[in-house]
N, C-alpha and C positions, 0 to 999 in steps of 0.2 A: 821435454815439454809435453803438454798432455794433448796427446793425437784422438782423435775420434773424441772430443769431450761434448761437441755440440749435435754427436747423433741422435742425443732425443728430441731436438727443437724442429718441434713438428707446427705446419702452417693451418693447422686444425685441432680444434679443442676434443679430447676423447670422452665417452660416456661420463668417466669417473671424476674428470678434471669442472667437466661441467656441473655436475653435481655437489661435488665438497667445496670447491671454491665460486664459481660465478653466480650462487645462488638458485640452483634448480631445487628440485621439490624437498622442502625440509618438513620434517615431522615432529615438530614440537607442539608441547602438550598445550598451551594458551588457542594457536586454530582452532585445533581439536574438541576444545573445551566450546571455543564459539561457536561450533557448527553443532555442536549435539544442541546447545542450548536454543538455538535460532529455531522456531518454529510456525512458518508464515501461514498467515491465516487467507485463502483466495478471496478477491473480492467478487465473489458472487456466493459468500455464504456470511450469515448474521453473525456478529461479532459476538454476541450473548449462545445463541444455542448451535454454535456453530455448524450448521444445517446452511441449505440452500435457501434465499427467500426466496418467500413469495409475494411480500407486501413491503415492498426497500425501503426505509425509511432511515433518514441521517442526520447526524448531528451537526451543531455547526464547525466541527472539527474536522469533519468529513468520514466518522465512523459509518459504518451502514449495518443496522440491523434491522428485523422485521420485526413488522408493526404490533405481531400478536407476541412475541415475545418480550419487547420492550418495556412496551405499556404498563403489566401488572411489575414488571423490574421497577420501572419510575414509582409508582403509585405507591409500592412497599418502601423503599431505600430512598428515592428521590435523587439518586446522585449515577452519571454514566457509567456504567460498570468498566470501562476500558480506562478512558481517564481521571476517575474520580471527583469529577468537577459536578457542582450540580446541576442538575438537567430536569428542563419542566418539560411536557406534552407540545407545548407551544415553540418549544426548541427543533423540536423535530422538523424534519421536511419530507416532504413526502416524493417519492424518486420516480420519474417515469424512463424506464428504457426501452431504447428500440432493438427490437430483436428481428434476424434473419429467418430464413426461411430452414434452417437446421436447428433452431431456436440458441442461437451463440448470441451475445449482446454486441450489441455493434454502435458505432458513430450515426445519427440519422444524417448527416450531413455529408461527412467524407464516406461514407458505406463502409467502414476501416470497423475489423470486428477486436474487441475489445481481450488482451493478452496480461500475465501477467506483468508486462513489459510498458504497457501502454499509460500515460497518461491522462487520468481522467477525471471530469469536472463536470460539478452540477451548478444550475443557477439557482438560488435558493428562493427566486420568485415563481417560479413556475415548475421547478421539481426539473428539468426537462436534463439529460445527462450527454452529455460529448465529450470528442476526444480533447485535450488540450490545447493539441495543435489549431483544430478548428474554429476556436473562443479566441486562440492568438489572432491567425490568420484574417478572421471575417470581424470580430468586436474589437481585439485592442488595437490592433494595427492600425486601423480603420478610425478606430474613433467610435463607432456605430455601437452601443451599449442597449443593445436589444434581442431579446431574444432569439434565434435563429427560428428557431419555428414558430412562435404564435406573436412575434414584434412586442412583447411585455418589454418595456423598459427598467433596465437594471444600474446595478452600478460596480466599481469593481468590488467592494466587498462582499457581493451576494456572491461572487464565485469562488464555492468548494472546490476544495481538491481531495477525490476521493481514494486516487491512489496515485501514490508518485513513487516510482524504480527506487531514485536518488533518497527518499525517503521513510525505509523500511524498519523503522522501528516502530511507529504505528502500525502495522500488521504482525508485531511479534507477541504472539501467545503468553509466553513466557513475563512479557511487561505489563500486562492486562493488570487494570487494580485488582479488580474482585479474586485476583491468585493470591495477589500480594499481601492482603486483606484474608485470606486462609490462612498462606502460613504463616500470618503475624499470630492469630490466633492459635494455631496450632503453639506456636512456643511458648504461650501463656502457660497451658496446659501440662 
């Protein structure tokens, strides 16, 4: 009978065992293929000249570009270069953020400086920008549909969402119309 047959049954998993079988890091071409593709755009630079603003202005999608760049885009094309959809001047909102003393954008309410990570949200009546958290916290919980800084009364569809973690294909480069809208054209040719 077979003596010593259970000397490998070890009460810990080894480098290799964890690897081939219980699913540690595999290297197939599909990820690989995602992540070169994936190219987030921060939201502190215009979705048109992908630069920094200086004048924030947003859709009601909650794109954000700057104002001197947008403008002659709408006035030529008429339609948002990111989603394709049309867009007049009067779509626009105009963004007011509060900035620190290091000039980093921040919540004017919670003092919470603003991360790729963070959830953030404009009211479209007054331009005014917060964290998410803080519009849950102080207006919907609450009930209180008002501005946090100058008491403008809203409702809940004036609140943009300008960037949300959970929702990163609006900040992918690579989905942008006006790319897609190149290389269509390019195949023509």
């Amino acid at each position: 009978m077979g003596k010593k047959q259970h000397q490998s049954d070890k009460l810990y998993l080894t480098t290799k065992e964890w690897k081939d079988i219980y699913g540690g890091h595999k290297d197939d071409t599909a990820t690989k293929i995602q992540r070169a593709q994936f190219k987030r755009l921060p939201f502190t630079h215009c979705a048109l000249s992908f630069l920094p603003f200086e004048d924030p202005v947003c859709t009601p999608d909650g794109i954000i570009y700057d104002l001197s760049h947008i403008t002659p885009y709408i006035k030529k094309h008429g339609l948002c270069p990111v989603s394709g959809k049309k867009l007049t001047n009067k779509d626009l909102t105009v963004l007011t953020f509060a900035k620190d003393k290091d000039g980093s954008f921040r919540c004017p309410v919670t003092y919470k400086i603003f991360t790729q990570t963070s959830i953030i949200a404009a009211i479209r009546t007054t331009g005014n920008v917060y964290s998410m958290e803080a519009i849950d916290e102080l207006n919907l919980k609450r009930n209180h549909l008002k501005d946090l800084l100058t008491d403008t009364p809203f409702q809940r569809k004036d609140i943009i969402i300008l960037q949300d973690p959970q929702n990163l294909d609006k900040f992918n480069i690579e989905h942008f119309y006006m790319f897609s809208l190149t290389r269509k054209q390019k195949k023509l040719f």
